[in-house]
PDB file of N, CA, C, O and CB in Angstrom:
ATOM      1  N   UNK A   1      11.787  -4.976   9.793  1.00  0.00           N
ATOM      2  CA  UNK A   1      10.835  -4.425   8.855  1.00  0.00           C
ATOM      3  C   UNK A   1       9.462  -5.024   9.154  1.00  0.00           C
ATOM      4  O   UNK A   1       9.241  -6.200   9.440  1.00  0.00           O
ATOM      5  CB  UNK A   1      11.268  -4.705   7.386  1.00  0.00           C
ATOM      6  N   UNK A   2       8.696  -4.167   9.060  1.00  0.00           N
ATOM      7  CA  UNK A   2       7.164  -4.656   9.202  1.00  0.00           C
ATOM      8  C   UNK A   2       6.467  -4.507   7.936  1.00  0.00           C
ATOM      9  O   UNK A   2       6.961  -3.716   7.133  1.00  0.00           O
ATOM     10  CB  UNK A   2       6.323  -3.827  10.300  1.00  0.00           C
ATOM     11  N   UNK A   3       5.406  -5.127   7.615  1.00  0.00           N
ATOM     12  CA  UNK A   3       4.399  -4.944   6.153  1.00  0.00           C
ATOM     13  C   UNK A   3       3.080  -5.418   7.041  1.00  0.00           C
ATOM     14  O   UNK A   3       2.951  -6.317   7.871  1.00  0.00           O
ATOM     15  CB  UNK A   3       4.850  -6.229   4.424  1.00  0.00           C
ATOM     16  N   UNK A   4       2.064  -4.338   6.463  1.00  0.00           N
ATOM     17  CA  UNK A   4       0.639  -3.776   6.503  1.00  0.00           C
ATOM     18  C   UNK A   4      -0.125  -3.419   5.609  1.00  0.00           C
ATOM     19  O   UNK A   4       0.266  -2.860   4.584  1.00  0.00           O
ATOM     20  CB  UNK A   4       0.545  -2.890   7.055  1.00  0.00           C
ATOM     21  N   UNK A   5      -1.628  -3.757   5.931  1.00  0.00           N
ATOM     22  CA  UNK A   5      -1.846  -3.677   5.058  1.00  0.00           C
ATOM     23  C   UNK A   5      -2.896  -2.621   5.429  1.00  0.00           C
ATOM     24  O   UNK A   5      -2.809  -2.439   6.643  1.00  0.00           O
ATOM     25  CB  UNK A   5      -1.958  -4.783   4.445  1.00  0.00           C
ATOM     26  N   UNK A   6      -3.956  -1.767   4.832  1.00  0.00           N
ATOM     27  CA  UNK A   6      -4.888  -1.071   4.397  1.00  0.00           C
ATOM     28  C   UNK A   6      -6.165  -1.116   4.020  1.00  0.00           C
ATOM     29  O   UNK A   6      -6.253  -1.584   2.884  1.00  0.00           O
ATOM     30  CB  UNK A   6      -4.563  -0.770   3.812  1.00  0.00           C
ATOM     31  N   UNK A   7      -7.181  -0.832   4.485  1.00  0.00           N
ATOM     32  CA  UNK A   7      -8.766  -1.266   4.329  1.00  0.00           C
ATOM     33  C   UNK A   7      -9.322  -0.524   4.049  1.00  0.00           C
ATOM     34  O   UNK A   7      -9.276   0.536   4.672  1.00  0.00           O
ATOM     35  CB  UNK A   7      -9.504  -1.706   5.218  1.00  0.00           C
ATOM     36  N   UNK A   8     -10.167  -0.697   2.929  1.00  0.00           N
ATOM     37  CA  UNK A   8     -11.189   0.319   2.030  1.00  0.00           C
ATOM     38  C   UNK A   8     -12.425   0.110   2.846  1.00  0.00           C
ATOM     39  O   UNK A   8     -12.631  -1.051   3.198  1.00  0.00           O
ATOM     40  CB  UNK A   8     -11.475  -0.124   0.222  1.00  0.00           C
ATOM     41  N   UNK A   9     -13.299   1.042   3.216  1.00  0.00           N
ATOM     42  CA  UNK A   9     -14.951   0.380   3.266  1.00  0.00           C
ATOM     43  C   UNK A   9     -15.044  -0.282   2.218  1.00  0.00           C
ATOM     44  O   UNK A   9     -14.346  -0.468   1.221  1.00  0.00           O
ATOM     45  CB  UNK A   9     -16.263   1.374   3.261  1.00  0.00           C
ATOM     46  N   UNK A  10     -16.327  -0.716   2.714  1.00  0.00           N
ATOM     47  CA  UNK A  10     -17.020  -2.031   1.851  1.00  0.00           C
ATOM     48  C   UNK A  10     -17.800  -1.396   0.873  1.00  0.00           C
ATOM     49  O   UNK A  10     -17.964  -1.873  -0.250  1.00  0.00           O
ATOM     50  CB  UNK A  10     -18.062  -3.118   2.745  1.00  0.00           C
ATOM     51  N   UNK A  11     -18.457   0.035   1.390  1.00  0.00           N
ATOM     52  CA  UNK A  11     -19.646   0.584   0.342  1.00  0.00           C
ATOM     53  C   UNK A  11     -18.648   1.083  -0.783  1.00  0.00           C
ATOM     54  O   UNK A  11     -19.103   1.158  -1.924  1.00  0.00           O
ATOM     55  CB  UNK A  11     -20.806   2.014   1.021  1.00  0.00           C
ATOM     56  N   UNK A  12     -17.394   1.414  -0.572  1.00  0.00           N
ATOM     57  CA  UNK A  12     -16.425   2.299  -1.386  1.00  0.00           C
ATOM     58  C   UNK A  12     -16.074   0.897  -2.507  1.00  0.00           C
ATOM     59  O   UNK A  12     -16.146   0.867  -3.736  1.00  0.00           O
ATOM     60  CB  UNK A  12     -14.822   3.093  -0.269  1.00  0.00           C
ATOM     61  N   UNK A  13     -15.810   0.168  -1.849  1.00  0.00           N
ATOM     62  CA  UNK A  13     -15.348  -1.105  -2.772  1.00  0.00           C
ATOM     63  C   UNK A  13     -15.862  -1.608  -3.663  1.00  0.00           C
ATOM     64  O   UNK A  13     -15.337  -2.076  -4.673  1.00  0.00           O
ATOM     65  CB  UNK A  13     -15.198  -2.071  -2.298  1.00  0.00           C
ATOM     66  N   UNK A  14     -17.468  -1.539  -3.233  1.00  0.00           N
ATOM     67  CA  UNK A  14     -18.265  -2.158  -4.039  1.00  0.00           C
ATOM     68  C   UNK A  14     -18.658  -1.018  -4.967  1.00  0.00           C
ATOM     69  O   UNK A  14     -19.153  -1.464  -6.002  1.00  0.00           O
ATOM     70  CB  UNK A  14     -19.376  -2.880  -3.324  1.00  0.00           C
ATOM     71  N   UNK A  15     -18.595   0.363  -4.929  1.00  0.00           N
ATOM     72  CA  UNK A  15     -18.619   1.322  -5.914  1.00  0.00           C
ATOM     73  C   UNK A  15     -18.030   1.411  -6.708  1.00  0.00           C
ATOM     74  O   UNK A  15     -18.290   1.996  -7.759  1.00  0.00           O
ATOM     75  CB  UNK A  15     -18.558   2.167  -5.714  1.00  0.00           C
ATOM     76  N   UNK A  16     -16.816   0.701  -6.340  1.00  0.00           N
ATOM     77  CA  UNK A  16     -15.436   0.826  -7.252  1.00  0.00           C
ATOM     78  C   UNK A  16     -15.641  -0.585  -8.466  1.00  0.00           C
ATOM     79  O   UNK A  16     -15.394  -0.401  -9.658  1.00  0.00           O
ATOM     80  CB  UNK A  16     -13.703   0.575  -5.993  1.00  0.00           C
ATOM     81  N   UNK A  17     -16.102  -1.906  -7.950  1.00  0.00           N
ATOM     82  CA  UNK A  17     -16.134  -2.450  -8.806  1.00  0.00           C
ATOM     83  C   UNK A  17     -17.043  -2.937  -9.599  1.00  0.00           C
ATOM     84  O   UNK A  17     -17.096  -4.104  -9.988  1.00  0.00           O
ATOM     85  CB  UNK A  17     -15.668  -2.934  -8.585  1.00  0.00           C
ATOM     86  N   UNK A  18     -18.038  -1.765  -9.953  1.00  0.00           N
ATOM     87  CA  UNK A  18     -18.951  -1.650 -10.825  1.00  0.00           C
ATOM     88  C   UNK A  18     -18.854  -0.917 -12.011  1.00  0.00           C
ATOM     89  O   UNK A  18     -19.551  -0.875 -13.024  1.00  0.00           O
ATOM     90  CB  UNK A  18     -19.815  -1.301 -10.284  1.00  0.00           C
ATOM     91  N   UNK A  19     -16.980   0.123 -11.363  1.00  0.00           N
ATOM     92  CA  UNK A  19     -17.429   0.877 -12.633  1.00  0.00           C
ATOM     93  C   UNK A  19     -15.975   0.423 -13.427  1.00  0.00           C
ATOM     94  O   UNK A  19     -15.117  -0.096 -12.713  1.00  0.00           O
ATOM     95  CB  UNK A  19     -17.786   2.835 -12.406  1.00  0.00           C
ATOM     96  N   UNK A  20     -15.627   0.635 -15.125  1.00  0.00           N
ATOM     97  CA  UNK A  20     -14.468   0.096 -15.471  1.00  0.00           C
ATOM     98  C   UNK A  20     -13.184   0.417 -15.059  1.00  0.00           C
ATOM     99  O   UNK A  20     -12.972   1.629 -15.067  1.00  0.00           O
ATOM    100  CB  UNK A  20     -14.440   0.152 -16.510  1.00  0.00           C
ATOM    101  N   UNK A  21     -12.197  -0.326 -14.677  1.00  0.00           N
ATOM    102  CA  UNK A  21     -11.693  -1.856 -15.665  1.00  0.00           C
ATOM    103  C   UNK A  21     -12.358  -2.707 -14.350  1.00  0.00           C
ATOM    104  O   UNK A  21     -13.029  -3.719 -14.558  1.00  0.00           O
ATOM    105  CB  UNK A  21      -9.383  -2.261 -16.093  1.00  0.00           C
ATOM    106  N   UNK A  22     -12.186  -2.359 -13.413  1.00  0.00           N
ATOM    107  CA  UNK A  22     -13.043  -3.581 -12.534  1.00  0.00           C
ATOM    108  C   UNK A  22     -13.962  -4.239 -13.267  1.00  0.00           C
ATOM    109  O   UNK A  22     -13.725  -5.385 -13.651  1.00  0.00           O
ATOM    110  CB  UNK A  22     -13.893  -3.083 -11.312  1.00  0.00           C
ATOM    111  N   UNK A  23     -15.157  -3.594 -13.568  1.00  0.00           N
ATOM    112  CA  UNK A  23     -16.483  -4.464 -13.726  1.00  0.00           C
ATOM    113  C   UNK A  23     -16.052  -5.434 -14.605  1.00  0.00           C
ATOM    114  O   UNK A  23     -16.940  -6.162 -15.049  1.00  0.00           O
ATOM    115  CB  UNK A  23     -17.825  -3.716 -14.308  1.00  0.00           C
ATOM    116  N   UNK A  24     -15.114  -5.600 -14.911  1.00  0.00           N
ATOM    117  CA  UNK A  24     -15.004  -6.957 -16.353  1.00  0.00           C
ATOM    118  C   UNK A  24     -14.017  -7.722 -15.591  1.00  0.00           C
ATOM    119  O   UNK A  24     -13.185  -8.225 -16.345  1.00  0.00           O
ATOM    120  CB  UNK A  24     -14.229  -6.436 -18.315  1.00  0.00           C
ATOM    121  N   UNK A  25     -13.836  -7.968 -14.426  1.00  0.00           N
ATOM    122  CA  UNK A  25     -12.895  -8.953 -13.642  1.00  0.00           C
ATOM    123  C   UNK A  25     -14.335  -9.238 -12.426  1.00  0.00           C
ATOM    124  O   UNK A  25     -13.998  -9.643 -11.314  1.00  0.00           O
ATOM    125  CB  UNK A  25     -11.013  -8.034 -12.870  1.00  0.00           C
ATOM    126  N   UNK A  26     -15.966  -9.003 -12.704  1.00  0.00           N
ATOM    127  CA  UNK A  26     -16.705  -9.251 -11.562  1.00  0.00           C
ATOM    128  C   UNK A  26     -17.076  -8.165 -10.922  1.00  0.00           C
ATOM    129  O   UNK A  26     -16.362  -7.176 -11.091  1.00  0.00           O
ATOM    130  CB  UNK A  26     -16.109 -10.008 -10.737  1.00  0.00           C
ATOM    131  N   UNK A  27     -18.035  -8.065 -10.202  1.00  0.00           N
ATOM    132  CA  UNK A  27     -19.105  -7.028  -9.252  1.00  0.00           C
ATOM    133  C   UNK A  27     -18.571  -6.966  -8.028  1.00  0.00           C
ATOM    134  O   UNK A  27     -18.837  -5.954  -7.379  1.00  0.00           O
ATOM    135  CB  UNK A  27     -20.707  -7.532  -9.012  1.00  0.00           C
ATOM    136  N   UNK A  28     -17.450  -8.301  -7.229  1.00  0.00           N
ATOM    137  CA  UNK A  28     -16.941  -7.500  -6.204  1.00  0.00           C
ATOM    138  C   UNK A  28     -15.680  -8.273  -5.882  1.00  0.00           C
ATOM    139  O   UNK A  28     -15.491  -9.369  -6.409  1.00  0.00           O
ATOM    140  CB  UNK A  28     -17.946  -7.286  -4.979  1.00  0.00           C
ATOM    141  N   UNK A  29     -14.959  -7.835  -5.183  1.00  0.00           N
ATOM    142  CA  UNK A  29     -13.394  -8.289  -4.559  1.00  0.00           C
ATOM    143  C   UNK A  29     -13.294  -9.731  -4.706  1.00  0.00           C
ATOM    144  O   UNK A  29     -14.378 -10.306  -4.801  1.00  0.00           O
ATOM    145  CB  UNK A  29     -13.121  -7.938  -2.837  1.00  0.00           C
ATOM    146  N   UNK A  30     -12.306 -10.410  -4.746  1.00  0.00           N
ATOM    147  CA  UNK A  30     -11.994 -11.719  -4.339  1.00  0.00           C
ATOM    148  C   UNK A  30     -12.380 -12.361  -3.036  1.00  0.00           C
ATOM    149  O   UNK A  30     -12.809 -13.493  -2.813  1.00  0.00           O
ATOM    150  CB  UNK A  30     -10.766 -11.788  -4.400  1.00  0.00           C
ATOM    151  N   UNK A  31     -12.126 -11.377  -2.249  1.00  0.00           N
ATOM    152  CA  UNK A  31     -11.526 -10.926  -0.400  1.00  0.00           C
ATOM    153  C   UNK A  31     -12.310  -9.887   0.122  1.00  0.00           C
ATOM    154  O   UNK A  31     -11.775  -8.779   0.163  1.00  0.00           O
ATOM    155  CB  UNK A  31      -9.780 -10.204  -0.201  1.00  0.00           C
ATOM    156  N   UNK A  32     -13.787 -10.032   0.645  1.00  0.00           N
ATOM    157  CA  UNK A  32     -14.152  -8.908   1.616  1.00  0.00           C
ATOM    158  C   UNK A  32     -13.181  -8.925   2.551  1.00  0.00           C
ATOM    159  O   UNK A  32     -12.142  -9.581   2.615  1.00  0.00           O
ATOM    160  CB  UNK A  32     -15.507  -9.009   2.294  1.00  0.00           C
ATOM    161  N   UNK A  33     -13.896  -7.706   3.634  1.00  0.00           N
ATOM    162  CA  UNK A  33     -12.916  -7.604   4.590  1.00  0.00           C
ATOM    163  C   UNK A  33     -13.124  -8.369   5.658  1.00  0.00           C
ATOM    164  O   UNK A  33     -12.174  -8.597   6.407  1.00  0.00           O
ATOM    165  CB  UNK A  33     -12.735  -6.407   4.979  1.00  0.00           C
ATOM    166  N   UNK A  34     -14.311  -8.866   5.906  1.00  0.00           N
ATOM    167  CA  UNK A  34     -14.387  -9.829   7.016  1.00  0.00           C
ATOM    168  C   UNK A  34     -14.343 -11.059   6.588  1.00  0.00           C
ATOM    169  O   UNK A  34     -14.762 -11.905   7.379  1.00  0.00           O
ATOM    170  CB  UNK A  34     -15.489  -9.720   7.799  1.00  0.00           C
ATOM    171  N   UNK A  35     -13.935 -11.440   5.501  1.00  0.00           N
ATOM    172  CA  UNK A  35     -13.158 -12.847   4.749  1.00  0.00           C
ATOM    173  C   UNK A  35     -11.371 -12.783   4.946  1.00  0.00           C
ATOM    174  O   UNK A  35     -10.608 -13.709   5.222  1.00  0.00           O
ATOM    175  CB  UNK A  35     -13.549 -12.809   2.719  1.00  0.00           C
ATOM    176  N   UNK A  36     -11.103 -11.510   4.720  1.00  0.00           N
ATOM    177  CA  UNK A  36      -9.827 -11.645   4.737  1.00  0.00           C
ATOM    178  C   UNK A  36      -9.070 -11.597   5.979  1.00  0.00           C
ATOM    179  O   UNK A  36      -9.215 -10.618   6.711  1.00  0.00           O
ATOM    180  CB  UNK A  36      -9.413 -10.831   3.978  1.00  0.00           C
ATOM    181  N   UNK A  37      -8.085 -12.773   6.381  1.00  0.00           N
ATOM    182  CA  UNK A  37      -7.367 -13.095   7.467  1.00  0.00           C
ATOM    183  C   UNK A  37      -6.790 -12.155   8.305  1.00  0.00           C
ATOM    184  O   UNK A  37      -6.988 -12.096   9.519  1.00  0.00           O
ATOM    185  CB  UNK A  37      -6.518 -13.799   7.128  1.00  0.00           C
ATOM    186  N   UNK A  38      -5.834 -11.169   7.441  1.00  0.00           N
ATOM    187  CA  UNK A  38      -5.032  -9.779   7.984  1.00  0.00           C
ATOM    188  C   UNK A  38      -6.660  -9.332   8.971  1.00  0.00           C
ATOM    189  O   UNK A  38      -6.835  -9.581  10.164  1.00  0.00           O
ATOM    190  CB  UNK A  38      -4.354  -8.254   6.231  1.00  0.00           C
ATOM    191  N   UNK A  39      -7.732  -8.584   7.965  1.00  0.00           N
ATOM    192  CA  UNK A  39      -8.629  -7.981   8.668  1.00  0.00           C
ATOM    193  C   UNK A  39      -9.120  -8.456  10.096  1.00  0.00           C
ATOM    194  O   UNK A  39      -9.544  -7.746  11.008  1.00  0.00           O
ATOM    195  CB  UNK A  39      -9.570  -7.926   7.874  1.00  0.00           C
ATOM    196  N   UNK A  40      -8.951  -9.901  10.067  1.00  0.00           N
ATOM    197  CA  UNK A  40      -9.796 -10.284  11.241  1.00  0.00           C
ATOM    198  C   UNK A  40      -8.919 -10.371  12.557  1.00  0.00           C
ATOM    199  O   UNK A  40      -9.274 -10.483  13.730  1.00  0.00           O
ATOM    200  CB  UNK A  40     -10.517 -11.701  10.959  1.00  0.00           C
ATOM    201  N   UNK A  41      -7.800 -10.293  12.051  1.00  0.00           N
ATOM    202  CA  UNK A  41      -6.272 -10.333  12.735  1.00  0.00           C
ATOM    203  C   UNK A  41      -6.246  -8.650  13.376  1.00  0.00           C
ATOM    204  O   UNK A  41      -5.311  -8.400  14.137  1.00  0.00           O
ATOM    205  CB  UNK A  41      -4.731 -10.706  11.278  1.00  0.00           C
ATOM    206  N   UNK A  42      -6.836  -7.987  13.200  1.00  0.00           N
ATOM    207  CA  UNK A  42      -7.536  -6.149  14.024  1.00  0.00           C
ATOM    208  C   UNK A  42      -7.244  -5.436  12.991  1.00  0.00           C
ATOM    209  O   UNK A  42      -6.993  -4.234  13.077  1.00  0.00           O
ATOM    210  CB  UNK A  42      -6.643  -5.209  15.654  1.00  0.00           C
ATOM    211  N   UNK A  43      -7.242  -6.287  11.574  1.00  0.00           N
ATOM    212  CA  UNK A  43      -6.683  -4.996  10.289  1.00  0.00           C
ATOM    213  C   UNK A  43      -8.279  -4.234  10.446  1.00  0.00           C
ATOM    214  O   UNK A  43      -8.716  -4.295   9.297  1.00  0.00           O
ATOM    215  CB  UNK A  43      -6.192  -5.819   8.027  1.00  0.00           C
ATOM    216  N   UNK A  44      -9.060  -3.733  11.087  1.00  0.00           N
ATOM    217  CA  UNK A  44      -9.802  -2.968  11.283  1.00  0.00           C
ATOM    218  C   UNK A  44      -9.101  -1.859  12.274  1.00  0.00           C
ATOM    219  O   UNK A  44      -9.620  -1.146  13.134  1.00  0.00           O
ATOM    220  CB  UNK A  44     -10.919  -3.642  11.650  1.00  0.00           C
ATOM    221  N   UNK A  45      -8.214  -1.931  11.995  1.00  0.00           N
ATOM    222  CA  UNK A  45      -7.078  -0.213  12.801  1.00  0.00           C
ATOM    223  C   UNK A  45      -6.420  -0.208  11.526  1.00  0.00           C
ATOM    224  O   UNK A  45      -5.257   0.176  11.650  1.00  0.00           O
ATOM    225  CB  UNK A  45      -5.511  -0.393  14.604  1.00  0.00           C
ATOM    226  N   UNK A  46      -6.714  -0.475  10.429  1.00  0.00           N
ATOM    227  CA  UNK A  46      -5.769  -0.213   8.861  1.00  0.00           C
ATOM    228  C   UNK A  46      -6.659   0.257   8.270  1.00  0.00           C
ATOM    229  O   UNK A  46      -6.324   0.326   7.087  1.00  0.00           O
ATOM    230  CB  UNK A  46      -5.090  -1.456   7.896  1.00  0.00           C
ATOM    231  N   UNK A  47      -8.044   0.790   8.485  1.00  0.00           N
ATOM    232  CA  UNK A  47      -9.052   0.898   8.066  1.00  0.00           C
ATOM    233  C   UNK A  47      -8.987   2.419   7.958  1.00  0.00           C
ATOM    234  O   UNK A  47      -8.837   3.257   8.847  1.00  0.00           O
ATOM    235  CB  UNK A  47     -10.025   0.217   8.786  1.00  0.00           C
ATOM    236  N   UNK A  48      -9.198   2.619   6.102  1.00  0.00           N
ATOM    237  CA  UNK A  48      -8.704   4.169   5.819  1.00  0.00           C
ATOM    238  C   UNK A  48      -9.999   4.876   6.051  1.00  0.00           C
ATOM    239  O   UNK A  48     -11.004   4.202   5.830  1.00  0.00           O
ATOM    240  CB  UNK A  48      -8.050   4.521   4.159  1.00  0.00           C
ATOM    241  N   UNK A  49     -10.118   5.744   6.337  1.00  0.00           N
ATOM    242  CA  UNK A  49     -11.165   7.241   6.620  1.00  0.00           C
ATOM    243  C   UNK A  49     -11.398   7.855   5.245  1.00  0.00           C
ATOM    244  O   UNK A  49     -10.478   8.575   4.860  1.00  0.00           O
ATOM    245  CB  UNK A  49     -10.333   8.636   7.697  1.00  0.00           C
ATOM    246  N   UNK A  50     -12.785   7.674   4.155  1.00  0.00           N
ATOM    247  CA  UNK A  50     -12.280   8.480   3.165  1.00  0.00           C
ATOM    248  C   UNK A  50     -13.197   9.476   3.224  1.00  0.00           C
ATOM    249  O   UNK A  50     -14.156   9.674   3.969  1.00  0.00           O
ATOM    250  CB  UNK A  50     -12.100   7.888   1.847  1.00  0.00           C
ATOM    251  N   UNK A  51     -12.619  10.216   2.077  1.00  0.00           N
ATOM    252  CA  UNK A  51     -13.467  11.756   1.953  1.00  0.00           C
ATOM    253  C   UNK A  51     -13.682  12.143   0.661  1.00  0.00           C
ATOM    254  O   UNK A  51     -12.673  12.292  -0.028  1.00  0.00           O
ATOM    255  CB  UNK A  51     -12.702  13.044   2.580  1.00  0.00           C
ATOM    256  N   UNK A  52     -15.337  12.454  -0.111  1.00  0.00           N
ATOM    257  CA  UNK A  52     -15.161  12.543  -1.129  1.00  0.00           C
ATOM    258  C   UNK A  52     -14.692  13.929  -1.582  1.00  0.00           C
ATOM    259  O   UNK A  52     -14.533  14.912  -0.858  1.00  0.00           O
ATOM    260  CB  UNK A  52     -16.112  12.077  -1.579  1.00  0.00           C
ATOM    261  N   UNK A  53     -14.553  13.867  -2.526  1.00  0.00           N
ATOM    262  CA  UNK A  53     -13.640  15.471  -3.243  1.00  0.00           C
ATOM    263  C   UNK A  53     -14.031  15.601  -4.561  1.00  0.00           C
ATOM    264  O   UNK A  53     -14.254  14.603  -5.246  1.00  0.00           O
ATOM    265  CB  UNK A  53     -11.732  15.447  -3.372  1.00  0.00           C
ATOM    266  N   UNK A  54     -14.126  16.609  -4.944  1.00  0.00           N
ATOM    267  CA  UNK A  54     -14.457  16.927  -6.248  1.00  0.00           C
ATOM    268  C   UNK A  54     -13.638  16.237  -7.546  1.00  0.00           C
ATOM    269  O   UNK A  54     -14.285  15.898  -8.537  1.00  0.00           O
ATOM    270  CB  UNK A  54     -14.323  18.354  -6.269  1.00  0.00           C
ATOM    271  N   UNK A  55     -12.200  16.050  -7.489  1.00  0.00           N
ATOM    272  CA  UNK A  55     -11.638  15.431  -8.073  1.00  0.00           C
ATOM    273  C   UNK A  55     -11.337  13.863  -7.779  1.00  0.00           C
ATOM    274  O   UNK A  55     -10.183  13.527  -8.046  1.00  0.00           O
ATOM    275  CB  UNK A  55     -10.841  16.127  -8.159  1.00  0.00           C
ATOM    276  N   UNK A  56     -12.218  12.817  -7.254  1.00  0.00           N
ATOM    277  CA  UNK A  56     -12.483  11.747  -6.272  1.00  0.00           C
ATOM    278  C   UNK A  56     -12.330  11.447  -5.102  1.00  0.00           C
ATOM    279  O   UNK A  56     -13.250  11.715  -4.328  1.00  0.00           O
ATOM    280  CB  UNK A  56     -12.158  11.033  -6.488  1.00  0.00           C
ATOM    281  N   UNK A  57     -11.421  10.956  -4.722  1.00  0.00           N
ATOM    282  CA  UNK A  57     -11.324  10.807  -2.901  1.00  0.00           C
ATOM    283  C   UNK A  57      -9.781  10.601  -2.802  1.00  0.00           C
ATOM    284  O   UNK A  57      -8.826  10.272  -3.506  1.00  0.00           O
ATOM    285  CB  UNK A  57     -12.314   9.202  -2.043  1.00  0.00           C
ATOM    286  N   UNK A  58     -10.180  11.107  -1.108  1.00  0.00           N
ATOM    287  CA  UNK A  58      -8.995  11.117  -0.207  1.00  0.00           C
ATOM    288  C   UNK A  58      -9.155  10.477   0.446  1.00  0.00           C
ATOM    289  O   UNK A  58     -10.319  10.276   0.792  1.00  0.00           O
ATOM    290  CB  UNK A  58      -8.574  12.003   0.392  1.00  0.00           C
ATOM    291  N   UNK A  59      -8.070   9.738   1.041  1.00  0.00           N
ATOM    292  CA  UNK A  59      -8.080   8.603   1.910  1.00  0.00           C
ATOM    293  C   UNK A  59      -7.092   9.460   3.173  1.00  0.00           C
ATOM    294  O   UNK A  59      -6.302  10.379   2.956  1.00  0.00           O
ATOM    295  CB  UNK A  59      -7.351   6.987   1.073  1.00  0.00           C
ATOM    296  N   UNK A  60      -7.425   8.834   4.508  1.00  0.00           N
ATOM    297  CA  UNK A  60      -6.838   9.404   5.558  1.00  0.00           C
ATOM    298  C   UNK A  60      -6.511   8.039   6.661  1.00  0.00           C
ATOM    299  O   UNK A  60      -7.016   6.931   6.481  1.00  0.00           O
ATOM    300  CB  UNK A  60      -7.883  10.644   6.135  1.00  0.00           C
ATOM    301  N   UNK A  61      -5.781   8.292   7.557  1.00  0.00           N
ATOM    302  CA  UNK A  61      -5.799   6.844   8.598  1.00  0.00           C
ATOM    303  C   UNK A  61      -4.214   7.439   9.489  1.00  0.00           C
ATOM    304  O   UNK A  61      -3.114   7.800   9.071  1.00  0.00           O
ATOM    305  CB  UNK A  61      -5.552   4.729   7.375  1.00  0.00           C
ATOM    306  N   UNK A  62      -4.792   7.304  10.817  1.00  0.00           N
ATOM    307  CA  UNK A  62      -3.580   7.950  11.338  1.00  0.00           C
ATOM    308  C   UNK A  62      -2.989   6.374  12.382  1.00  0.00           C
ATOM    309  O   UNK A  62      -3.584   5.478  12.979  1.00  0.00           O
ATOM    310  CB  UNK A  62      -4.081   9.726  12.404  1.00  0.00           C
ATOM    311  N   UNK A  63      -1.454   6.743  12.130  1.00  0.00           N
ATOM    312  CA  UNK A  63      -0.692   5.504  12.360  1.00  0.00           C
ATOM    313  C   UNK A  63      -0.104   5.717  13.513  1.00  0.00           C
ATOM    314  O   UNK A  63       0.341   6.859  13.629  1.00  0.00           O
ATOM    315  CB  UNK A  63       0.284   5.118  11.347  1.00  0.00           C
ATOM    316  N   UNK A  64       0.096   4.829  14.641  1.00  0.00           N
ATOM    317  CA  UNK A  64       1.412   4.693  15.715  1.00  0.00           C
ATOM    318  C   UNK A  64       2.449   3.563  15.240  1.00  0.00           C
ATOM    319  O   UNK A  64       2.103   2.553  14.628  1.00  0.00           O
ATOM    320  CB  UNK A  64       0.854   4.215  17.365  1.00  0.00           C
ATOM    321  N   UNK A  65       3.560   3.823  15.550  1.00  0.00           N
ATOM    322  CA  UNK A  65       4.411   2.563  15.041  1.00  0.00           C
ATOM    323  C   UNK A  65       5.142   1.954  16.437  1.00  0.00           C
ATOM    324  O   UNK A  65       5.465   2.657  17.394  1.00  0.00           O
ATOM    325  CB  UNK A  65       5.705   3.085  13.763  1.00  0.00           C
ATOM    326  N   UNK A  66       5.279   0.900  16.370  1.00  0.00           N
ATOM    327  CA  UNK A  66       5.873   0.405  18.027  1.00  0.00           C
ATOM    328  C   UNK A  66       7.359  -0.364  17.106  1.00  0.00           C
ATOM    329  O   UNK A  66       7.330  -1.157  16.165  1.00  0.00           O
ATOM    330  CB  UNK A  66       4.398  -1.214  19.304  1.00  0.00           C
ATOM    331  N   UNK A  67       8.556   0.243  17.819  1.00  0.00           N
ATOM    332  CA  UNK A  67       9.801  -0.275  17.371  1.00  0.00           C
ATOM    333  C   UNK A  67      10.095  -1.388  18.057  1.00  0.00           C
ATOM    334  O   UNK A  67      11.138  -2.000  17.824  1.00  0.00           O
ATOM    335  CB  UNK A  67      10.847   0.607  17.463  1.00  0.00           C
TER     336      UNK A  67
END
């Protein structure tokens, strides 16, 4: 079994925690992404593609898996 993880942009993140229930836990993440270990480890290939949409966003990210 493998576990992975997933990367938001940074501009998306920081949009996100301005508006509620975020904003009352702080203005931004615990963990940017170039703080966090996984990321610097190439979790920049976990790094989702988003798209905005009328009903908010879609996230996209296309995977290879090596057995």
């Amino acid at each position: 079994m493998r576990t992975g993880q997933l990367f938001f942009p940074a501009r998306l993140t920081e949009a996100v925690y301005v508006e509620r229930p975020y904003s009352a836990h702080g203005t931004s993440p615990d963990t940017s992404n170039p703080q966090d270990a996984v990321f610097r480890s190439g979790g920049s290939k976990g790094m989702l593609t988003i798209e905005k949409r009328s009903s908010g966003y879609a996230a996209t990210i296309t995977m290879g898996v090596h057995a």
